[in-house]
ZADO-1210 file (C-alpha; in nm, 4 decimals, padded with zeros to 6 digits):
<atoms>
<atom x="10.7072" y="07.7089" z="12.5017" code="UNK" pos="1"/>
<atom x="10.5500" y="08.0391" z="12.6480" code="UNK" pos="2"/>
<atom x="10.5419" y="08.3762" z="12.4325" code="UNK" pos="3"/>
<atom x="10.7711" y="08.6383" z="12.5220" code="UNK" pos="4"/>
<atom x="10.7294" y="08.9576" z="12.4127" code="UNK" pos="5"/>
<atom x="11.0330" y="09.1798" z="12.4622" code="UNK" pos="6"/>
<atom x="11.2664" y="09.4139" z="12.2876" code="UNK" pos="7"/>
<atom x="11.4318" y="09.3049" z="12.0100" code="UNK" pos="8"/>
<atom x="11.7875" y="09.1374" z="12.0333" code="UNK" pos="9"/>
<atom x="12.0731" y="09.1993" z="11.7368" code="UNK" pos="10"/>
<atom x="12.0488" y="08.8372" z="11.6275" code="UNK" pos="11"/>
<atom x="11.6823" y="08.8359" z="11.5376" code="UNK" pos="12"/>
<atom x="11.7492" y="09.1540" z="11.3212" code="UNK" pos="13"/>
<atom x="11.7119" y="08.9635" z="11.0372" code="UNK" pos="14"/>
<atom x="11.3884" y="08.7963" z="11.1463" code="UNK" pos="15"/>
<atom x="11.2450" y="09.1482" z="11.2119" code="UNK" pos="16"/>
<atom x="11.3432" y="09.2637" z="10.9077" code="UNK" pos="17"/>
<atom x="11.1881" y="09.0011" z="10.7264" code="UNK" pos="18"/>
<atom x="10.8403" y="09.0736" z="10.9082" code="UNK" pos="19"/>
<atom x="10.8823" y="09.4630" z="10.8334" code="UNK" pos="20"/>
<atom x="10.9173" y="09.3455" z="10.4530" code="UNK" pos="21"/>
<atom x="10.6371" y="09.1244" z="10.5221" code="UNK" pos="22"/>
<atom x="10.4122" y="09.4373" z="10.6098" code="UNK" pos="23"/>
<atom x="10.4765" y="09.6533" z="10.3349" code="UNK" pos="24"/>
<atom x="10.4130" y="09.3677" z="10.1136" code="UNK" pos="25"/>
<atom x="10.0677" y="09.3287" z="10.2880" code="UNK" pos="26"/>
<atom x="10.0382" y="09.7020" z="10.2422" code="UNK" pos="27"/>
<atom x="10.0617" y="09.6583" z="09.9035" code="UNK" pos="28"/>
<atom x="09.7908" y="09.4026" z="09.8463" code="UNK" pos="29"/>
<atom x="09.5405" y="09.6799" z="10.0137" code="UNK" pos="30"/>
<atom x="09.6813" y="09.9118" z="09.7722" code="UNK" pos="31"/>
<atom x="09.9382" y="09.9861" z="09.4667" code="UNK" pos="32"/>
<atom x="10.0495" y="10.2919" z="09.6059" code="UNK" pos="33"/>
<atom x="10.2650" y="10.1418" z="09.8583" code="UNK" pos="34"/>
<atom x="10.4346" y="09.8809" z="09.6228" code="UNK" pos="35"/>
<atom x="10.7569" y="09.7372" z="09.7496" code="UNK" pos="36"/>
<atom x="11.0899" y="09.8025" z="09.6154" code="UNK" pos="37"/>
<atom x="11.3620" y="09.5147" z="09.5133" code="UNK" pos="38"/>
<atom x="11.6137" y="09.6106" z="09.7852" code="UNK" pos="39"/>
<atom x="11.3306" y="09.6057" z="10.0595" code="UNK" pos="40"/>
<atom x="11.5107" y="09.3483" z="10.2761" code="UNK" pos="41"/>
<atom x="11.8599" y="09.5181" z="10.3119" code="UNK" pos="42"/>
<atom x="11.6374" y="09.8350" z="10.3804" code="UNK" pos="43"/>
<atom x="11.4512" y="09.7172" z="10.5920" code="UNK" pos="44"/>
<atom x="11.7779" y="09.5530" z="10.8053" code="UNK" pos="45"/>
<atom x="11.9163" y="09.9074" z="10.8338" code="UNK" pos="46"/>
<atom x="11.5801" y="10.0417" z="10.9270" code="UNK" pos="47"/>
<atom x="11.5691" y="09.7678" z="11.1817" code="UNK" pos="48"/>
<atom x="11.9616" y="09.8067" z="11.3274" code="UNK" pos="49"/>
<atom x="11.8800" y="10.2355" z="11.3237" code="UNK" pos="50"/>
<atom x="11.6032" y="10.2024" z="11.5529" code="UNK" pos="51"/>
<atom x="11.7481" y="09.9261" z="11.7749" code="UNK" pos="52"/>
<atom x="11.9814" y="10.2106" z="11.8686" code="UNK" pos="53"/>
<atom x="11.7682" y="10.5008" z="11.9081" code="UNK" pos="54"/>
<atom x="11.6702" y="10.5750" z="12.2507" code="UNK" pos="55"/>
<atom x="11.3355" y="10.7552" z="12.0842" code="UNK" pos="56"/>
<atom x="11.2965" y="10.4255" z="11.8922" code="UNK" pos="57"/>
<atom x="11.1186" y="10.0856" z="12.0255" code="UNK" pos="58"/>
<atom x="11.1436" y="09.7769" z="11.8486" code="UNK" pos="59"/>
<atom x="10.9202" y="09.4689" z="12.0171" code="UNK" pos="60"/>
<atom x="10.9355" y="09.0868" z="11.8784" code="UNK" pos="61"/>
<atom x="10.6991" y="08.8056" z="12.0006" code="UNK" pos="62"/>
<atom x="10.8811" y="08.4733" z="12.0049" code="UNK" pos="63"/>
<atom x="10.8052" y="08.1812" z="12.0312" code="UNK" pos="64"/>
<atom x="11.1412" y="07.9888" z="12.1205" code="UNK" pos="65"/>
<atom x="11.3557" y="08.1152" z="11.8792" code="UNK" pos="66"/>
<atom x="11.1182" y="08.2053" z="11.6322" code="UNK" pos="67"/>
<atom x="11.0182" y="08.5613" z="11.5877" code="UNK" pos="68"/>
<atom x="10.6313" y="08.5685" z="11.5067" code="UNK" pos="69"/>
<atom x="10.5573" y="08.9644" z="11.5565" code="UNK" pos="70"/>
<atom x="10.7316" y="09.2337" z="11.5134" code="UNK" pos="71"/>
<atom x="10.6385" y="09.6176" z="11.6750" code="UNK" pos="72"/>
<atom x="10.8001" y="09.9406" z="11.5574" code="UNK" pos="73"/>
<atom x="10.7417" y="10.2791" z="11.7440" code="UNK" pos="74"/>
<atom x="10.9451" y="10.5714" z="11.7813" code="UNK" pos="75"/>
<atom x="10.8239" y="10.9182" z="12.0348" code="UNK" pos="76"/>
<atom x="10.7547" y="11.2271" z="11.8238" code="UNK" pos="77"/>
<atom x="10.6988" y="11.5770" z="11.9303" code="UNK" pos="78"/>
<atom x="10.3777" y="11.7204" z="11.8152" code="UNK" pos="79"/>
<atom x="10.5595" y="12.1319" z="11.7857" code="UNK" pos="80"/>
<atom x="10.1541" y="12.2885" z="11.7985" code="UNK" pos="81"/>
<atom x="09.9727" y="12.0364" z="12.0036" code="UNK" pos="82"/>
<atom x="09.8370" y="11.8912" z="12.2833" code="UNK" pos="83"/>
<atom x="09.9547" y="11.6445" z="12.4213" code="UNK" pos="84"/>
<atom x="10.3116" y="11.7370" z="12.2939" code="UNK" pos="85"/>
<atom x="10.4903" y="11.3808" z="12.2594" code="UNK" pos="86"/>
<atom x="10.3457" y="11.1092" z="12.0678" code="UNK" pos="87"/>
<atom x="10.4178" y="10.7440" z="12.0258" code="UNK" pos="88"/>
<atom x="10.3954" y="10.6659" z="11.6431" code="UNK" pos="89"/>
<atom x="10.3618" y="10.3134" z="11.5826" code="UNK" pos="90"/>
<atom x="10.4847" y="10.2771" z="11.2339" code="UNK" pos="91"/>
<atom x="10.5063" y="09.8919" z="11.1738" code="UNK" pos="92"/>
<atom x="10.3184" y="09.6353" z="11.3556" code="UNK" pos="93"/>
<atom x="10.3122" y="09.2620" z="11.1508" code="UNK" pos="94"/>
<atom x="10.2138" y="08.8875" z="11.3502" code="UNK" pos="95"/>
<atom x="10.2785" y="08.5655" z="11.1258" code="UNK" pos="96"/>
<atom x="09.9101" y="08.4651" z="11.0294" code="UNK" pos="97"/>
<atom x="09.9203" y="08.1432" z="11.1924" code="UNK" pos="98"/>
<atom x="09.9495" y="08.3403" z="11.5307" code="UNK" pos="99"/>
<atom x="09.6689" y="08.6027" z="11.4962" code="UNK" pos="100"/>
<atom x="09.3453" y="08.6150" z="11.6577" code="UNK" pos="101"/>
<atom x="09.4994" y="08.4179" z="11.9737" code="UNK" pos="102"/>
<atom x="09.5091" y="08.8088" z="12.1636" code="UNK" pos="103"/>
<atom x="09.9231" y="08.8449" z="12.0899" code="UNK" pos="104"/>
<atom x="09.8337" y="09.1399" z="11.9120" code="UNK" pos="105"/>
<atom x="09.6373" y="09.2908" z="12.1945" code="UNK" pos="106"/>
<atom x="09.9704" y="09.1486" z="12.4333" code="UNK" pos="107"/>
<atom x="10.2270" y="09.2905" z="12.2067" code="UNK" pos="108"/>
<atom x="10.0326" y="09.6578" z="12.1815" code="UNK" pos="109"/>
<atom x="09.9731" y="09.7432" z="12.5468" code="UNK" pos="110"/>
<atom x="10.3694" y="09.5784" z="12.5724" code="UNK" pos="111"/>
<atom x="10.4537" y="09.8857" z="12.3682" code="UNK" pos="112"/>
<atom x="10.2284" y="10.1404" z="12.5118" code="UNK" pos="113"/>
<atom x="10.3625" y="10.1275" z="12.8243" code="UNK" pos="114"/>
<atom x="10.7056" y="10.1622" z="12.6433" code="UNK" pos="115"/>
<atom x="10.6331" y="10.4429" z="12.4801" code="UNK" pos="116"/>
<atom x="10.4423" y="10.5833" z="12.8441" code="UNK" pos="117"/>
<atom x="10.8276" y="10.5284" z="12.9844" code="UNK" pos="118"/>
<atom x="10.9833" y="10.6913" z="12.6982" code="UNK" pos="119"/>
<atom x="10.7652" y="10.9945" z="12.7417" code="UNK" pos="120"/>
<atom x="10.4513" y="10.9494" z="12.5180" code="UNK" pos="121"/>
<atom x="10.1501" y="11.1431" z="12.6024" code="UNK" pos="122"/>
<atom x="09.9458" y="10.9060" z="12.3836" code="UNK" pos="123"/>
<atom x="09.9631" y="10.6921" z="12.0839" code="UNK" pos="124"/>
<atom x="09.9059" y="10.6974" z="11.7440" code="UNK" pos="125"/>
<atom x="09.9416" y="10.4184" z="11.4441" code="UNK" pos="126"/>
<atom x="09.9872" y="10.4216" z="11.1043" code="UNK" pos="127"/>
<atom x="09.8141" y="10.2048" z="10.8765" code="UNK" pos="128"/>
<atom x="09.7161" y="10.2041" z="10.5134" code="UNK" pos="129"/>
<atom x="09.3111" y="10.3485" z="10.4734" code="UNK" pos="130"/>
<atom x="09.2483" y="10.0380" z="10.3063" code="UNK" pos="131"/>
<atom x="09.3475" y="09.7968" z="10.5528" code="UNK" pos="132"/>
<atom x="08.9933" y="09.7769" z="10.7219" code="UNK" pos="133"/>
<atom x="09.1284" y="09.4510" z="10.9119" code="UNK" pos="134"/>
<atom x="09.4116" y="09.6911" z="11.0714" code="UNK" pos="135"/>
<atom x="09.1561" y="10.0065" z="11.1389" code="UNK" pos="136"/>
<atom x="08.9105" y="09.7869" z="11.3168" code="UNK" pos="137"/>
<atom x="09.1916" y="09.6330" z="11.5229" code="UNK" pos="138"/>
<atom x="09.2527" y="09.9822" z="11.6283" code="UNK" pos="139"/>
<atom x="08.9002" y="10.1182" z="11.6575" code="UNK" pos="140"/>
<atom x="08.8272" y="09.8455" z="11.8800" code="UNK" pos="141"/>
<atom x="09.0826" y="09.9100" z="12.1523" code="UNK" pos="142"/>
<atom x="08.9806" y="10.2396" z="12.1125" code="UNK" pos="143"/>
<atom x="09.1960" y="10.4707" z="11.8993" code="UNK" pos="144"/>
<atom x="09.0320" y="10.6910" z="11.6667" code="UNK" pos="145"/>
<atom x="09.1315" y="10.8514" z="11.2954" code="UNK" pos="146"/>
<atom x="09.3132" y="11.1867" z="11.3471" code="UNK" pos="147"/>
<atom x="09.3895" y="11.3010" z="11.0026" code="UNK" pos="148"/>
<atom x="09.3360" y="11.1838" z="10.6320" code="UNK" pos="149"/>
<atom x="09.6490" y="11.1688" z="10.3767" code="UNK" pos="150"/>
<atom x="09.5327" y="11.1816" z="10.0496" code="UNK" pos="151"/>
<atom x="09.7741" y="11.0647" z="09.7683" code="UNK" pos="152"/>
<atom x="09.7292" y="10.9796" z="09.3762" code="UNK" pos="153"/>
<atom x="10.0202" y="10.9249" z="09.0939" code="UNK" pos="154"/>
<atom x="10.0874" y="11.2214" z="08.8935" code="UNK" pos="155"/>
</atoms>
């Protein structure tokens, strides 16, 4: 059965929400400052249902069949002092292991580029933990760049 990328549909909420979970928890193995919290998954299905319906919200899945093997989260954001003024911010972005390196995560990121170009993005940013290198080369080589550096420690 062929891959589909498309928006999200309310009955694979939960299967989205399970591969949001699954990124923070990958987060977390590149570093202990984003460790997960207990309640992630009913989190994570109200962060899911919230930006299913926001219009300045995109949420992509990759199936296969029925199965939901990626997951894409973006929202548009204004940038108030710069150019260019509207942003798409891709803030989760997760494909089931056994379906990477086959180019679905090249698919399922210019699938939500030009989503975010129709929603009104000037360009597009993502958000990934500095010590994923696997993410940052993923972006570096389809040519996105670092903006800005967030520093953080425990008190």
């Amino acid at each position: 059965m062929p891959m589909q990328i498309r928006h999200a549909k309310k009955e694979e909420l939960a299967a989205a929400a399970d591969l949001i979970v699954r990124t923070k928890r990958l987060n977390n193995e590149f570093d202990p400052l984003f460790a997960v919290v207990g309640d992630a998954k009913p989190r994570a299905e109200r962060y899911v249902l919230n930006t299913m319906a926001a219009p300045d919200k995109l949420l992509l899945v990759a199936a296969e069949g029925s199965k939901v093997v990626g997951v894409l989260r973006a929202e548009i954001r204004e940038r108030t002092f710069y150019e260019p003024h509207m942003e798409g911010f891709i803030s989760d972005f997760y494909i089931l292991p056994e379906f990477r390196r086959k180019a679905l995560g090249n698919e399922m990121l210019e699938h939500a580029s030009a989503e975010l170009k129709k929603m009104g993005a000037e360009f597009i940013v993502a958000d990934v933990p500095a010590q994923n290198e696997i993410a940052n080369r993923f972006y570096v080589k389809r040519g996105f760049r670092a903006l800005t550096s967030l520093f953080g420690r425990a008190p």
